[in-house]
C-alpha positions as CSV (number, residue, x, y, z in Angstrom):
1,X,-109.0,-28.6,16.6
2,X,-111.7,-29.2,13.9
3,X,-114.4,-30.1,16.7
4,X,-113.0,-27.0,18.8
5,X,-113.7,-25.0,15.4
6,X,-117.4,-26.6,15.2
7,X,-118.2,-25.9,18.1
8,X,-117.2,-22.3,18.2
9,X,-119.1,-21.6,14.9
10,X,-122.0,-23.4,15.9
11,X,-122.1,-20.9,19.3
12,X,-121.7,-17.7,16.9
13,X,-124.2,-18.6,14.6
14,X,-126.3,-19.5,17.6
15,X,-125.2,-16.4,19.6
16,X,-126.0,-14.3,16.1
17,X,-129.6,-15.8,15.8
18,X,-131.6,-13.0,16.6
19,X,-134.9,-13.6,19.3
20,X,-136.6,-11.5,21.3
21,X,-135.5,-12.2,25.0
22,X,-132.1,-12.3,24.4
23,X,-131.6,-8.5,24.5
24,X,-128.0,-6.9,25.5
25,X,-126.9,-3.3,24.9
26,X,-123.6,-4.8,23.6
27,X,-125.1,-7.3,21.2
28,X,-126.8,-5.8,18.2
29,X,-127.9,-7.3,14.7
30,X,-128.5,-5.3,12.0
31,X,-132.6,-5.7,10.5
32,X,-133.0,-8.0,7.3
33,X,-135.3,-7.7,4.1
34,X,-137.9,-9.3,5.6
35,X,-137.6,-7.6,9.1
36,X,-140.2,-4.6,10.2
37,X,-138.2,-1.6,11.1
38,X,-140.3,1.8,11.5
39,X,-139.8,5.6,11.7
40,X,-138.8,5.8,15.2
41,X,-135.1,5.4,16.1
42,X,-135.2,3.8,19.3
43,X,-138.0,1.6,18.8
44,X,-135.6,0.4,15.8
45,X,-132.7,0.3,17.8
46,X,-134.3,-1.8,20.3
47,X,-135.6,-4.6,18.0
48,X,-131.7,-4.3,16.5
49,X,-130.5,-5.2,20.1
50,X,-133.2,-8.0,20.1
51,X,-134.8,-6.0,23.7
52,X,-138.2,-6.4,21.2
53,X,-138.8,-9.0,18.6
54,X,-135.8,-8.8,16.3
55,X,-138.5,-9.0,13.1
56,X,-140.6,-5.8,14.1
57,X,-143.9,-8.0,14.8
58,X,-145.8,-8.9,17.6
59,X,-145.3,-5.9,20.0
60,X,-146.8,-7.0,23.1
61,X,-147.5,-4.3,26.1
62,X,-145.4,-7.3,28.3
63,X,-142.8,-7.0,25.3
64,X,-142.8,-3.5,25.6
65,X,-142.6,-3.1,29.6
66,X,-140.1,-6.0,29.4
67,X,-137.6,-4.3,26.8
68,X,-137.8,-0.2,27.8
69,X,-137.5,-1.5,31.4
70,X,-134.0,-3.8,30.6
71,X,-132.5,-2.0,27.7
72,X,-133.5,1.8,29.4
73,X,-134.5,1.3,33.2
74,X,-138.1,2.7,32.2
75,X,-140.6,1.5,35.3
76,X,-143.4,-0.2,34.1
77,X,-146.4,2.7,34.5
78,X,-143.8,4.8,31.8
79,X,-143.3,1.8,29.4
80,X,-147.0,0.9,29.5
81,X,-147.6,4.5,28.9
82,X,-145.3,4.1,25.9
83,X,-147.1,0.9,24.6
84,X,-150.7,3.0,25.1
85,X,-149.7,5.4,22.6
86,X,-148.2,3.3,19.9
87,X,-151.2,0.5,20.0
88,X,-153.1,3.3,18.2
89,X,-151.4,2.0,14.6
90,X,-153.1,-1.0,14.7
91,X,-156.4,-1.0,13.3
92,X,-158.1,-4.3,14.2
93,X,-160.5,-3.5,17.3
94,X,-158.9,-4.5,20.4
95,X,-155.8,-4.8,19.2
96,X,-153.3,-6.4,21.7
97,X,-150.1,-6.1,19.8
98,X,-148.6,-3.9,16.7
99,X,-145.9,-3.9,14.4
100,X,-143.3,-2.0,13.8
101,X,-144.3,-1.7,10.0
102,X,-147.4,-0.1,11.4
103,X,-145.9,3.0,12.6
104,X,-144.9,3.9,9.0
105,X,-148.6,5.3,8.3
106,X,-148.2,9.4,7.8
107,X,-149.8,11.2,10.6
108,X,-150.9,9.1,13.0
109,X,-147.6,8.8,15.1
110,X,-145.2,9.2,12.2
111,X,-145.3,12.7,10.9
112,X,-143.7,15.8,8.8
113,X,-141.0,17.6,10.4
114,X,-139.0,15.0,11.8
115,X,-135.3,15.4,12.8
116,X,-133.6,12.4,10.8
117,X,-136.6,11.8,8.4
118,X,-137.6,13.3,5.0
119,X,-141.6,14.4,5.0
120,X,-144.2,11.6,3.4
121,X,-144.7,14.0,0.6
122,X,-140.8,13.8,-0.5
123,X,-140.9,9.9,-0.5
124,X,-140.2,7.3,2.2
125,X,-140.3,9.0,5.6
126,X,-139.4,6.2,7.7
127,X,-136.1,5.3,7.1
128,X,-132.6,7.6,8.0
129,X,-132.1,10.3,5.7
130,X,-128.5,11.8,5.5
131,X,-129.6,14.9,4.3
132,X,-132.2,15.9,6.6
133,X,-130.0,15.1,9.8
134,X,-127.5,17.1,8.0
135,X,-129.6,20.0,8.5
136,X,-130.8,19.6,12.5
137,X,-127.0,18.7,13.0
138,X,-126.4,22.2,11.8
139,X,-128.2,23.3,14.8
140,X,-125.9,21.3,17.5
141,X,-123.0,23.9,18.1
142,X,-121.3,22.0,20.5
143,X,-120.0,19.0,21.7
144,X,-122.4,18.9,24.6
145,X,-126.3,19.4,23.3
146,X,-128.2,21.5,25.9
147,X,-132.3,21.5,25.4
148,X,-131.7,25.1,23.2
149,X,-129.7,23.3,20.8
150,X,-131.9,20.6,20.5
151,X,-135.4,23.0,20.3
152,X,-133.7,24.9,17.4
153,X,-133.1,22.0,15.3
154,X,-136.3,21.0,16.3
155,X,-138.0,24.7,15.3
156,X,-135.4,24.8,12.2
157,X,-136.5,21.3,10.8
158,X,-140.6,22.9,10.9
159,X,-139.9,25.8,9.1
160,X,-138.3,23.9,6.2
161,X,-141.0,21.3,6.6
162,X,-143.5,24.2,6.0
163,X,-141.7,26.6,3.4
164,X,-141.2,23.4,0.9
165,X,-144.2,20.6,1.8
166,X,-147.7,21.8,0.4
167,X,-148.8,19.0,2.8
168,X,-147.1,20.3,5.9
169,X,-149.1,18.8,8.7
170,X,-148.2,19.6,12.2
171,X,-151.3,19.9,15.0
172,X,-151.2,20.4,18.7
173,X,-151.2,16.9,19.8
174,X,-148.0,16.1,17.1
175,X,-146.3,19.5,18.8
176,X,-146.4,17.4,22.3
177,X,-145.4,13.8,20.8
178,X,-142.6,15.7,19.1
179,X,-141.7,17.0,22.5
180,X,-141.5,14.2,23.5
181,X,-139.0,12.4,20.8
182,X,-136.7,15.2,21.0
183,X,-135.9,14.7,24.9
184,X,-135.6,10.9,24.0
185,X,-131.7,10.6,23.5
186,X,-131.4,13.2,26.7
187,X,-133.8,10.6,28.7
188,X,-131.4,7.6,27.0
189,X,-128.2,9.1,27.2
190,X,-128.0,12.6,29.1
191,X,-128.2,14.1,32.3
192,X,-131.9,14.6,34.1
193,X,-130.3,17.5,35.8
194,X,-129.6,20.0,33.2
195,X,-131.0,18.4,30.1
196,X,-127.7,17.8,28.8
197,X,-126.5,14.7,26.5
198,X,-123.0,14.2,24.3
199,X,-123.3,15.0,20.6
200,X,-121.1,12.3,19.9
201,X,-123.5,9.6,21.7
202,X,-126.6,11.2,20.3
203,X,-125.6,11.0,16.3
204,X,-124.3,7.5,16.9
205,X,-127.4,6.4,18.0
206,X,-129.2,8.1,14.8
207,X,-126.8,7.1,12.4
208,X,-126.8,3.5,13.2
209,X,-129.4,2.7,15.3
210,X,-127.3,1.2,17.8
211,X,-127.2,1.7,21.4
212,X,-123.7,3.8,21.7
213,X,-121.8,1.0,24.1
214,X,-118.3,1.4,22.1
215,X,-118.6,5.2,23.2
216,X,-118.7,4.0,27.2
217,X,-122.5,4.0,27.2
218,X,-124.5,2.0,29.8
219,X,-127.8,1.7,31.1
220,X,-128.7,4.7,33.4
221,X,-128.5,2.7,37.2
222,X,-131.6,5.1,38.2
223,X,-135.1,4.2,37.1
224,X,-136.5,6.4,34.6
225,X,-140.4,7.6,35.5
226,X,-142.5,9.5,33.7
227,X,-141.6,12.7,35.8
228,X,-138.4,12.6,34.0
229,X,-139.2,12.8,30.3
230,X,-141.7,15.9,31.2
231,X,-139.0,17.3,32.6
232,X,-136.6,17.4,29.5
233,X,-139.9,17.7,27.1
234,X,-140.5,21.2,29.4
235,X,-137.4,22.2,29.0
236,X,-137.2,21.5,25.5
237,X,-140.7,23.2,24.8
238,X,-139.7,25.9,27.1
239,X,-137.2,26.8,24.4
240,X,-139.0,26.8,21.8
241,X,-140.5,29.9,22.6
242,X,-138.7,32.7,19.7
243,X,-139.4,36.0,22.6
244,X,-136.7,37.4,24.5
245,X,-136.9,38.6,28.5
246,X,-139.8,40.9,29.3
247,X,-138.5,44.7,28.5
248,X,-137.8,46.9,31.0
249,X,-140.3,49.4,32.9
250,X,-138.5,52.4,31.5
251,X,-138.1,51.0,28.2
252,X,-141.7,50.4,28.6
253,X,-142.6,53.9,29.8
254,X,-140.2,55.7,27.4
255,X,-142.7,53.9,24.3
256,X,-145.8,54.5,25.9
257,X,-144.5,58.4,25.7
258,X,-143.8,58.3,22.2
259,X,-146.4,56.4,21.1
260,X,-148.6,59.6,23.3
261,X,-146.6,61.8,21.4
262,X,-147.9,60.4,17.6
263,X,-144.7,59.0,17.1
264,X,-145.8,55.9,15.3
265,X,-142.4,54.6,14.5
266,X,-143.0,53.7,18.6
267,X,-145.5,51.2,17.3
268,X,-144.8,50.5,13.6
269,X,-141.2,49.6,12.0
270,X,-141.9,49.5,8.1
């Protein structure tokens, strides 16, 4: 019995050492002090499910291809896609790996407005913040989040960001990457078809960085291309867009006559 008991213990501790290589969608291992953990959740998750190095250095493009395309069924042109933007963080010239640590620097890749993450200007902006998901949680209405649901949480979290940060930064270029990381849990966890994902899947994955498995969640059996995320980031984006349907020809016609008449309440409403 006592050798039966060694050996088992000596498998757990060896099954709970965390390594990169060893990744498993079931098997995840909460980060330590001295691990690197970063502002995006699924890069986090990923390192927590050992899929990258569990301590957050050494990201390698073969690391990278190796963990989106087991963990995610990413093909290898999207996950060295994905690698090609995050190798930006490093600074050292011809950099062939980064950290996870490195993505923490405000506006580079890491930036205001972010849907589980206070603004640099508040304080650390990299790790969960109840409060702020709190808020784009407001915006999912239903069990099922469709791409509107997601694109108002996503418009909502801006327009705080702007009304309270004096440093609100948000260009062009951080409008498509944020595109981008809001159609992530649809490309993880939803449906291609109608840009639909579960609520319940998608806030257990932000709340505990932890790929939802005890929620029935698997790997998607169909490869994921780069196709696909522009798909859900169009539909997303497509939402975005505040303006109702175009108005109607007579509706059209009937204010062009006011507007003829001097009627200026046709053009102005104080």
């Amino acid at each position: 019995m006592k050798l039966a008991t060694s050996v088992m213990t000596v498998l757990g501790l060896a099954s709970a050492s965390p390594h990169y290589g060893a990744g498993d969608i079931s098997h995840w291992i909460p980060p330590s002090a001295s691990d690197y953990r970063g502002p995006c959740p699924m890069m986090n998750t990923l390192a927590n499910h050992n899929f990258l190095p569990h301590d957050g250095r050494n990201i390698t493009r073969d690391k990278v291809i190796d963990g989106l395309g087991k963990a995610l069924n990413f093909n290898a042109t999207l996950a060295s896609l994905m690698f090609d933007m995050a190798i930006v963080v490093n600074p050292e010239p011809n950099a062939t790996w980064f950290t996870l640590d490195q993505l923490n620097q405000h506006n580079i890749l890491e930036h205001d407005a972010s849907l589980s993450r206070t603004d640099a200007f508040f304080g650390n902006s990299h790790i969960f913040n109840a409060s702020i998901f709190a808020e784009t949680t407001s915006y999912w209405t239903n069990d099922t989040l469709t791409p509107a649901m997601l694109a108002n949480s996503k418009l909502a979290r801006q327009i705080t960001s702007r009304a309270f940060n004096p440093t609100y930064t948000f260009t062009a270029s951080t409008e498509q990457f944020s595109l981008g990381e809001v159609a992530a849990p649809i490309v993880a966890f939803g449906s291609f078809d109608n840009g639909t994902v579960s609520r319940e899947l998608v806030e257990y994955f932000f709340r505990h960085e932890r790929f939802p498995t005890e929620l029935g969640w698997r790997t998607r059996d169909e490869v994921v291309q780069l196709m696909d995320v522009m798909k859900i980031s169009s539909m997303i984006g497509s939402e975005t867009d505040l303006l109702t349907g175009e108005e109607s020809s007579a509706g059209k016609a009937k204010r062009a006559d006011m507007v003829r008449r001097g009627d200026l309440h046709a053009g102005f409403k104080w």
